[in-house]
N, C-alpha and C positions, 0 to 999 in steps of 0.2 A: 606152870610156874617156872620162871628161868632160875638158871641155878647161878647170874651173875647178878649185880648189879652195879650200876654207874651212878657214881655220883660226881656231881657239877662241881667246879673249882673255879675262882675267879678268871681265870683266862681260858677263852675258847676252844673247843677242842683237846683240850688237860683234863681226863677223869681221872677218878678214882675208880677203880673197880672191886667192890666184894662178893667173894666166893660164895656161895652156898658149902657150908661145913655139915655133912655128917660124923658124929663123931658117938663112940660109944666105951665100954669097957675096956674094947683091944686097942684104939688110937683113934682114927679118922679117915677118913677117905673126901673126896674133893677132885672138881673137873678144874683143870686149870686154864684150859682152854678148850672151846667148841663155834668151829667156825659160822653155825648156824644159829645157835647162841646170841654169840656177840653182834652179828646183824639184827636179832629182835631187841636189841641195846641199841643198836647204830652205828656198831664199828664193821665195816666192813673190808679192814685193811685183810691184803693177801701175806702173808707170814712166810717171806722163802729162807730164812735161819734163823737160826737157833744158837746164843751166845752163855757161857756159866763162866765166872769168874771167883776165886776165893782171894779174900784180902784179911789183914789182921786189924785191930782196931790202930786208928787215927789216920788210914790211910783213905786221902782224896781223889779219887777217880774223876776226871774231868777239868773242866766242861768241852764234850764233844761233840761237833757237827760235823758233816757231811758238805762241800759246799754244791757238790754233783752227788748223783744215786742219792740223795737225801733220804733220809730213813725215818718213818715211824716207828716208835717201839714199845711195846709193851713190857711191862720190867716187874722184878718180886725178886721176896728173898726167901729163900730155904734154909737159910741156918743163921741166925744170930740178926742182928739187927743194924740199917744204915737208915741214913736219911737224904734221903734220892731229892736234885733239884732239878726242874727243867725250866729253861729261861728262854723266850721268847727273841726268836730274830727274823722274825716275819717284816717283810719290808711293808711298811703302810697299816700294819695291825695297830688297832686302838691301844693293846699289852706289850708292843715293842718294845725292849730291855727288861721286862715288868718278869717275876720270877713265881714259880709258884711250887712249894715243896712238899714232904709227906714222908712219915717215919715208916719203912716195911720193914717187918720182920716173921719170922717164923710164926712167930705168936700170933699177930694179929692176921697175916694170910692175905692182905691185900696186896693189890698191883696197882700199877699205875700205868696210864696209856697217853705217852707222849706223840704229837702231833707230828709230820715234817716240818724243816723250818725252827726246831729249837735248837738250843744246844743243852747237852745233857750230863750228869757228875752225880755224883754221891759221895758222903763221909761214913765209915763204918763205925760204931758207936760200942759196939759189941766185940769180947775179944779177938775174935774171928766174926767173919761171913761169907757165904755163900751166894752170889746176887746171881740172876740169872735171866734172860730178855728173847725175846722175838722181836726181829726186824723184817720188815716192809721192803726192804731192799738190802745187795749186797753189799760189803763192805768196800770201802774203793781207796785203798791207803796215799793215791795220787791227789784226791780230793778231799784229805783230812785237815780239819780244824778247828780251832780250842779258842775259847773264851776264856778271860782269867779268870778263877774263881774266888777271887778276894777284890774283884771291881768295886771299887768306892759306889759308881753311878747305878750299879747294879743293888747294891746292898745285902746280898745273902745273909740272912739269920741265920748262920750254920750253929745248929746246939752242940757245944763242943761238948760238952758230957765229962767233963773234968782232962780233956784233951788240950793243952796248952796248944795256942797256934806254933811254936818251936818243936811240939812236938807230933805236928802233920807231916806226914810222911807221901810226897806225889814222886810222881816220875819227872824225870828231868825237863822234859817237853812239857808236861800238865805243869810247869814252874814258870813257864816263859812264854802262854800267852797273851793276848795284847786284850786291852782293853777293848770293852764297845765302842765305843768313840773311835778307837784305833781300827776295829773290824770297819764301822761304817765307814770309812774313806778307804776300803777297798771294794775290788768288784766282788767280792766273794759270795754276795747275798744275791747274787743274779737269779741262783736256780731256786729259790727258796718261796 
């Protein structure tokens, strides 16, 4: 019996993954990752880092792509709870622009396994969190690039959680990216 499992999500290539939890008296114990594993699931992505970030609640992480080293990544959270999106910018995919989201937290212990070719974000929901990912490839900050995360065409459901949008907190750059419309009339999506 595998101690993961995958589940199917409207766009291609976008699981869900659930852990197998033991858990007893003293707490829990849980494989978070097993690279033989996830090949009898069917992921066979090669994992060369390892990223952990901590954020306080209403703060927006994203949307992140790569438009060179393109990155897969596997994502979870260890402390407190976000709701991680990833948005589709596959050129020619049936789900092109199309979004598909998922609450992780500590609690519930799932991950999520984003494809190359998205672009990637999270809102923290929780006072604090802890999020933390494995990518498929290095980070390459000459090839860095962001989708807006409040795109009209896009439509993200972000569950604000009693989070006024005044009071989302991004970095100054996650403020000022261009719309999909505006990404597709660039060459950006060449390597994707």
């Amino acid at each position: 019996m595998s101690n993961f499992s995958k589940i199917e999500t409207s766009i291609d290539g976008v699981y869900v993954i659930e852990p197998r939890v033991f858990g007893d008296d003293r707490g829990y114990f849980m494989e978070t990752y097993s690279e033989s594993e996830f090949a009898e699931i069917g992921i066979t992505n090669k994992f060369v880092q390892d990223n952990q970030s901590k954020s306080r609640k209403g703060v927006l992480r994203g949307l992140h792509f790569q438009s060179e080293n393109t990155q897969a990544k596997l994502v979870r959270v260890i402390k407190g709870e976000v709701f991680d999106v990833a948005v589709d910018l596959r050129p020619g995919s049936k789900t092109y622009g199309k979004w598909e989201g998922v609450i992780l937290s500590e609690e519930n212990k799932k991950m999520f396994m984003i494809p190359r070719g998205f672009a990637h974000g999270f809102l923290v929901l929780s006072d604090e969190a802890e999020f933390t990912y494995k990518c498929d490839d290095l980070y390459n900050p000459k090839a860095e690039g962001g989708l807006a995360w409040n795109d009209p065409d896009v439509n993200i459901n972000w569950p604000m959680k009693g989070i006024s949008e005044g009071d989302l907190i991004t970095s100054e750059k996650d403020g000022k990216w261009p719309s999909l419309k505006e990404l597709s009339k660039t060459d950006l999506f060449k390597n994707l």
